[in-house]
C-alpha positions in Angstrom: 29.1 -13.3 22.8 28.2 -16.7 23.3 26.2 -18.4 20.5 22.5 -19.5 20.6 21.7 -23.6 20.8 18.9 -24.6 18.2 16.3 -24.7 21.2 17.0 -21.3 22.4 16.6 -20.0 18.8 13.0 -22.2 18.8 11.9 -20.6 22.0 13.3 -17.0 21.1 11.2 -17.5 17.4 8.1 -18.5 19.4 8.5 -15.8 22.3 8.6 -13.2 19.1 5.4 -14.9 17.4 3.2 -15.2 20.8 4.2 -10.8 21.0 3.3 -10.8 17.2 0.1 -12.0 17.9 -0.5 -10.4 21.1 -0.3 -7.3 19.3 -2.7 -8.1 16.2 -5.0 -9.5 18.8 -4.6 -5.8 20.6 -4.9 -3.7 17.7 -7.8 -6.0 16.3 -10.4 -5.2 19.6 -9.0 -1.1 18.9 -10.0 -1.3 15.5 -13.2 -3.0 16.1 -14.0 0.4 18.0 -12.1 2.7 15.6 -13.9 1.3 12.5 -16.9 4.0 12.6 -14.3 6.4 12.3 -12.4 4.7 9.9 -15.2 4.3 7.5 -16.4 8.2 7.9 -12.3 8.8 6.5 -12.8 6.4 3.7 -16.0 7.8 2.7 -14.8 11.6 3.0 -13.4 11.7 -0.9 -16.9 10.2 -1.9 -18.9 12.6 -0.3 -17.0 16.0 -0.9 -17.8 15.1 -4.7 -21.0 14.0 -3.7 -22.5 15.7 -0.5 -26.3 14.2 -1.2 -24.8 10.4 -1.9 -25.7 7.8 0.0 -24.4 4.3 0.5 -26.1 0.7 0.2 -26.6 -1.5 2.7 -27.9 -4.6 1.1 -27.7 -7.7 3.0 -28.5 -7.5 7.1 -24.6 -9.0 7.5 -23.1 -6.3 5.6 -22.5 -3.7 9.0 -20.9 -6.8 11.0 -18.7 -7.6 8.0 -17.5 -3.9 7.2 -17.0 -3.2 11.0 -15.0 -6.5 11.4 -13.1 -5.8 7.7 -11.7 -2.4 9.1 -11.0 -3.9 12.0 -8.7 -6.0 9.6 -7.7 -3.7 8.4 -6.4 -1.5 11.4 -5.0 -4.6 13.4 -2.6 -4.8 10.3 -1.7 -2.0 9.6 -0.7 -1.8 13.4 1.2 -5.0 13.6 2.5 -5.0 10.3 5.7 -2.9 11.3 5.7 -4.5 14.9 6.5 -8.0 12.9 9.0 -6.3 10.6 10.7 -5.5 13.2 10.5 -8.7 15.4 11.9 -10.5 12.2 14.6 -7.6 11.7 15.4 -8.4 15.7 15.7 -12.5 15.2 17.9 -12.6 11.8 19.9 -9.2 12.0 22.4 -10.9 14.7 23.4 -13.8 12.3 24.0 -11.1 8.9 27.0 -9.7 8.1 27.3 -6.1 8.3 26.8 -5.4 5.0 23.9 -7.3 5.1 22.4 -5.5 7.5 23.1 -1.8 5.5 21.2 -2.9 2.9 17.9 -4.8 4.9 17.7 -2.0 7.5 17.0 1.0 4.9 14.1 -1.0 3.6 12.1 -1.7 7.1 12.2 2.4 7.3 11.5 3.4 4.0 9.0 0.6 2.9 6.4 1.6 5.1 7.1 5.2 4.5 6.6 4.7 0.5 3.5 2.7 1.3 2.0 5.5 3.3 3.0 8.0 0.5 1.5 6.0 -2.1 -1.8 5.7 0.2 -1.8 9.4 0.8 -1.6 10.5 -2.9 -4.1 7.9 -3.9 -6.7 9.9 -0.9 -6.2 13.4 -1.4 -5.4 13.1 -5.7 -6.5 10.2 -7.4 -9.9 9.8 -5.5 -11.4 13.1 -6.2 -10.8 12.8 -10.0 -12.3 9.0 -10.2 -15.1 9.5 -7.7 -16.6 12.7 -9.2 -15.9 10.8 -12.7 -18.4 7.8 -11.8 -20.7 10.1 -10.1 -20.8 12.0 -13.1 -21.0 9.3 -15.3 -23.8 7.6 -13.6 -25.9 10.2 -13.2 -25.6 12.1 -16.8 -27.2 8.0 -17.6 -29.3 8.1 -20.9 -31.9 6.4 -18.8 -33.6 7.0 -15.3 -31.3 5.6 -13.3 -30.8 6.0 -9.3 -26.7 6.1 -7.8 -26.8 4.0 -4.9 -23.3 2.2 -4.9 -23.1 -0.7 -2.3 -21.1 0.2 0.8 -19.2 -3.2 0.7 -18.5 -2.4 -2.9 -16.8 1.3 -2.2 -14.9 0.0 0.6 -13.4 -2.5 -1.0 -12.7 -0.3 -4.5 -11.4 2.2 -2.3 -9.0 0.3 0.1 -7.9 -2.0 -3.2 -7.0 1.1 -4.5 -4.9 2.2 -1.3 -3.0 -0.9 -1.8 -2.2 -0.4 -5.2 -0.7 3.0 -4.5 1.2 2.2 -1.8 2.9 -1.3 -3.6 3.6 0.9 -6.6 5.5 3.6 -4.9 8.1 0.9 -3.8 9.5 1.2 -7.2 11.8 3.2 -6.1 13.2 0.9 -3.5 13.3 -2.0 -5.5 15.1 -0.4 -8.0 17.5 0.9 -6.2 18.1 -2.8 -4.0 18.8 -4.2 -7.3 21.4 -1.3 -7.5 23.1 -2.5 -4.6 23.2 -6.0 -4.8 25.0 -5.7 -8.4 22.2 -7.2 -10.4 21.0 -3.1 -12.1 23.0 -0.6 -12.6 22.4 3.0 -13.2 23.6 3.0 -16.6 21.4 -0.1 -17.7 18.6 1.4 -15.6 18.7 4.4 -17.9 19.1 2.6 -21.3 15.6 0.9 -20.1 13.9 4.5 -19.3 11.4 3.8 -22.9 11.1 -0.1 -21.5 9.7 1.5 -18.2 7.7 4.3 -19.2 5.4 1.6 -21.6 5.4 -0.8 -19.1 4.0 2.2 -16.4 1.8 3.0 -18.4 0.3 -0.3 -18.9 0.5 -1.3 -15.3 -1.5 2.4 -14.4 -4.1 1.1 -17.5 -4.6 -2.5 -15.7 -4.6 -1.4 -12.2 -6.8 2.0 -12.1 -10.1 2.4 -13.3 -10.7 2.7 -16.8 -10.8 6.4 -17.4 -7.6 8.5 -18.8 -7.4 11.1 -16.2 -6.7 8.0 -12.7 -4.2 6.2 -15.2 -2.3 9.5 -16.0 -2.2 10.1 -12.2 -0.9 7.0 -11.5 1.4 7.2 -14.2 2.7 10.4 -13.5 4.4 10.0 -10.4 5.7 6.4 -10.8 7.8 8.3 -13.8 8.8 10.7 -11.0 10.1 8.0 -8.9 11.8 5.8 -11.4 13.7 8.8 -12.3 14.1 9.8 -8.7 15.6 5.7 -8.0 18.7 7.3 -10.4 19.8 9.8 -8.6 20.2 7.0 -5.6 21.8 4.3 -8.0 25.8 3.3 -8.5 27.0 3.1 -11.5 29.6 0.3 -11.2 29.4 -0.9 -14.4 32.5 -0.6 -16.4 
């Protein structure tokens, strides 16, 4: 196989890019018309704790800029995995193949863990925190009216996707430390206390601040941490 001049590598880099964009572009003007329905599944967890709530809409912008944010939103999580794999396409020929073992595992199951993260956060976590505000609010010592702003539950809601589905990558960061010789099993195990502390403080930091959302965050980032050791080498000697 004949090897690639600079210039070809240039215009096969660009040719990738222009389809990278092509495809955002693509996925952006679908989500533009998908973002009703998007919204009605973001709003679902709200409203099945909640079936007489209504939502805020404050400012005369805030429709464009919600249709236009899920549109965003949508476009990338469409493209997201196309450019993964355009960048998987361009480097993989010049790694070794033991290179490629190790990268090629986490363009499958990084997505996959995100998605798992997203879901638990939708059908567990949001239940418990929603009907815990709504609660909250309304058992007020004072007359009070709950109206949350829509631009405000969107973007609690969809923050809180993201947290879910970077946290459930523990598992796959542990266990590509594993691999490349910098953790192994047996040091991952003597720091189990380290871990479970420093869990709980990132579930305290990153959900809201009741007890019942930080011990379901909590919970199953244990689960996975001592899931990783079950998929970790113990080379150490």
């Amino acid at each position: 196989m004949s090897r690639m001049t600079l210039s070809q590598h240039f215009a096969e880099l660009r040719r990738r890019i222009l389809w990278t964009v092509a495809v955002f572009v693509v996925a952006l003007i679908g989500g533009w018309y998908l973002s009703p329905w998007m919204q009605e599944i973001l709003t679902l967890p709200l409203f099945n704790v909640w079936p007489d709530g209504e939502l805020l809409y404050s400012g005369l912008t805030d429709g464009l800029m919600i249709r236009f944010s899920l549109a965003v939103l949508f476009a990338l999580f469409i493209t997201t995995p196309f450019a993964l794999w355009q960048i998987w396409a361009f480097v993989a020929p010049g790694l070794h193949r033991t290179e490629r073992r190790v990268i090629w595992p986490i363009l499958i199951f990084s997505p996959l863990l995100f998605l798992l993260g997203a879901a638990f956060a939708f059908y567990v976590l949001f239940p418990f925190v929603f009907g815990f505000f709504i609660e909250l609010n309304q058992s007020a010592p004072v007359p009070s009216v709950v109206l949350p702003a829509a631009t405000d539950y969107l973007a609690f809601s969809i923050g809180m996707l993201k947290v879910f589905g970077i946290a459930f990558q523990l598992p796959l960061v542990l266990v590509l430390l594993n691999r490349l010789g910098i953790l192994s099993r047996a040091r991952a195990i003597k720091m189990r206390r380290y871990v479970i502390v420093m869990i709980a403080i990132a579930a305290a930091v990153l959900t809201p601040p009741d007890v019942v959302s930080q011990i379901v965050l909590a919970l199953p980032m244990w689960a996975l941490f001592e899931a990783s050791l079950l998929f970790m080498r113990d080379d150490e000697k």
